[in-house]
N, C-alpha and C positions, 0 to 999 in steps of 0.2 A: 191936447189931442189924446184920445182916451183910446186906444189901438184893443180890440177884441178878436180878431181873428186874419192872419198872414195867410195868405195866398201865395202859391212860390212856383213857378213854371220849373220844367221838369233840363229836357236839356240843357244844358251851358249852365242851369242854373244850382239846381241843387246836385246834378252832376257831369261830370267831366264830359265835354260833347266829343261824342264820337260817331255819331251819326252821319253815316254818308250821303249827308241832305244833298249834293251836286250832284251824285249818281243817281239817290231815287227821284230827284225833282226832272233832271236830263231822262228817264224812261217814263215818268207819269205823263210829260207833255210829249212826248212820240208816241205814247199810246192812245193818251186824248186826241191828238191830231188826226191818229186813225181810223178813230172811232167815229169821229165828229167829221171827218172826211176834209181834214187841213184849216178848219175856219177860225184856229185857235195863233196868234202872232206873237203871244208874250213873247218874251227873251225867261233863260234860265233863272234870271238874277230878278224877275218879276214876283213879287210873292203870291202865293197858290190860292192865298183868299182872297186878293183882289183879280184874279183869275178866273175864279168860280163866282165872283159878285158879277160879271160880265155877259153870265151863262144864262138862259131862260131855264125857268124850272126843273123842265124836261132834264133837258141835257145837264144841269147840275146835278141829281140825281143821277145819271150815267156818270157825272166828272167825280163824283165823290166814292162813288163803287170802286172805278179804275185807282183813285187815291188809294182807298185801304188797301186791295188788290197789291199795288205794287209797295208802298210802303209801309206795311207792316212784316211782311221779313226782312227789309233793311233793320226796321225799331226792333226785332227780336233780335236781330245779331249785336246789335252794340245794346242790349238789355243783358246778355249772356257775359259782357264784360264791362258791366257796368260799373265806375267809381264815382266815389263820394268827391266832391270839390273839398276843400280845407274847412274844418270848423265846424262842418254843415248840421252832422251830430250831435256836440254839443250846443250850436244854437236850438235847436229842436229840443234838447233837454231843457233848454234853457226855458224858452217862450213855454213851453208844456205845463214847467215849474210857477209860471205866472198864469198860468188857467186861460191862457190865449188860444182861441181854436185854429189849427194849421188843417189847410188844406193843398190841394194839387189842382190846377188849370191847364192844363197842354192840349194842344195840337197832336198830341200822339195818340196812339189808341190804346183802348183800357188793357186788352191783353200784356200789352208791349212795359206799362208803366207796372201794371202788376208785379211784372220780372224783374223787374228794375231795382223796385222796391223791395222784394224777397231776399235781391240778392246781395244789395247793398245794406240790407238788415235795417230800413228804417219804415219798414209797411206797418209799424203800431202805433206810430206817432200822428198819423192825420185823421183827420177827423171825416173830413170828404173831400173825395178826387173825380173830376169833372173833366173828360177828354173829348175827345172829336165823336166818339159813338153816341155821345150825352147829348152834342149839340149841335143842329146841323150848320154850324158856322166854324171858321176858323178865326183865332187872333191876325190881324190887328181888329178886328171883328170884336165889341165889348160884349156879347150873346152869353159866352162862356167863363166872362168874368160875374156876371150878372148871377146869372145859373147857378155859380159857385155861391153866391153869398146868399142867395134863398136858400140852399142848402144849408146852410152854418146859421141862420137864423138870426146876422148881423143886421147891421144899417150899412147903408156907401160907407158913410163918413167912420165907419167903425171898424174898418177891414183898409190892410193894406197889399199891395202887389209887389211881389220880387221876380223881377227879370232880368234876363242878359242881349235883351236886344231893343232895339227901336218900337216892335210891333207889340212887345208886353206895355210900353209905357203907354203907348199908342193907345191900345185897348181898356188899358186902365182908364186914361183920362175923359175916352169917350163916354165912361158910365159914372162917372165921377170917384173914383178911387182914386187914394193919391200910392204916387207909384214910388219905388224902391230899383233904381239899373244897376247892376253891378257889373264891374269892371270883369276881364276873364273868359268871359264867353265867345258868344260866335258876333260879337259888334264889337267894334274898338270905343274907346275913351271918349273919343271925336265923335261919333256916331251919337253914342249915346247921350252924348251932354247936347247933340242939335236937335234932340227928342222932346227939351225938357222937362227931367224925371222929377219930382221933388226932392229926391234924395241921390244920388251916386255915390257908392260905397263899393272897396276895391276887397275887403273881406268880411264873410259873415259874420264878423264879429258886432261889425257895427250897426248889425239891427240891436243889437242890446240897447245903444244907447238910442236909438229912436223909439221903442216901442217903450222908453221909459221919459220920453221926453213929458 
C-alpha cells in the first residue's frame, strides 16, 4: 500500500477536544424546532448529518444557516484554547519529510479551524483543508472526504483517514478510503473497534509505521 496523502479530522483528533458539542448541538435543535415549528424529533445524541439528510432541500438550507449560526462561536471559543494531542507535531514533520500530502476534513467551519491552526502553530503543514463551508454535507457523509482528495490530486486507494470517532471511519469507508481511529477522542476503544477501522492506534506515533507499511 503506497500511502500519498493523510487526511486527519480536526477535533479529538489532531487536537485535544474541547468543543462544547452537547451544548451547541442541545441550542442548534431548539432553534431548528423553532424554526421549522417542532417537526424535528431527533434526540441530542442523534448526529446532525443524519438529521439534516431527513430535511427537504428547503429546510436544509435553513438547518445548515442555524448550524453555522449557533456553532461557530462554540468552534471559536475552544479554537482560542486550542491544544495539540501528543506527537501530533512531530508526526506532521514526519509524513511532510516523506513528501506525503496532509490535509484537514471537519465538520467545523473554515474560520473556526483557521484559529486552530494559527494557534497551535501547525497552519504550514497542510496542504488542503476542507470544512463544512466547502461542502454542503456533514461526516459520516463521505461528500467531504471525497472533496478532499480531488483537492490533493490523489487516488481513494492513495489517501488515508485519521479519526477519533465512528463517523470519520464511517465516512471513510463509504468512499473507499481506508481509515486510521485513534484511541483518545470523543469515542471509546469499544466504539471505535465496532466501526471497523483498518487500523486503531492509541498514538500518533504509529502512523509511522503504517504509512511505511
Amino acid at each position: 500500500m503506497v500511502i500519498k496523502a493523510v487526511i486527519f479530522d480536526l477535533d479529538g483528533t489532531l487536537l485535544v477536544h474541547k468543543l462544547k458539542l452537547h451544548e451547541a448541538k442541545k441550542e442548534f435543535l431548539n432553534r431548528l424546532r423553532e424554526r421549522l415549528h417542532g417537526s424535528i424529533e431527533s434526540s441530542i445524541d442523534f448526529p446532525i448529518a443524519y438529521i439534516l439528510n431527513e430535511l427537504s432541500e428547503e429546510d436544509r438550507i435553513t438547518a445548515f444557516k442555524i448550524l453555522n449560526e449557533v456553532f461557530e462561536p462554540f468552534e471559536m471559543m475552544a479554537a482560542e484554547v486550542a491544544e495539540l494531542r501528543e506527537d501530533v507535531k512531530e508526526t506532521l514533520e514526519f509524513l511532510k519529510s516523506r513528501d506525503v500530502k496532509l490535509a484537514i476534513a471537519t465538520n467545523n467551519s473554515r474560520k473556526s479551524v483557521e484559529l486552530c491552526l494559527k494557534n497551535t502553530m501547525i497552519d504550514t503543514y497542510f496542504d488542503v483543508i476542507v470544512t463544512r463551508d466547502d461542502v454542503f454535507d456533514l461526516k459520516p457523509n463521505g461528500k467531504m472526504i471525497l472533496k478532499t482528495i480531488e483537492k490533493l490530486g490523489v487516488k481513494v486507494d492513495e489517501a488515508i483517514h485519521v479519526g477519533d470517532t465512528i463517523y470519520d471511519v464511517i465516512a471513510a469507508h463509504k468512499v473507499g478510503v481506508k481509515s486510521i481511529a485513534i484511541t483518545g477522542g470523543a469515542h471509546s476503544r469499544e466504539l471505535l473497534l465496532s466501526s471497523n477501522p483498518d487500523y486503531l492506534i492509541n498514538s500518533f506515533k504509529e502512523i509511522f509505521q503504517i504509512v511505511n507499511l
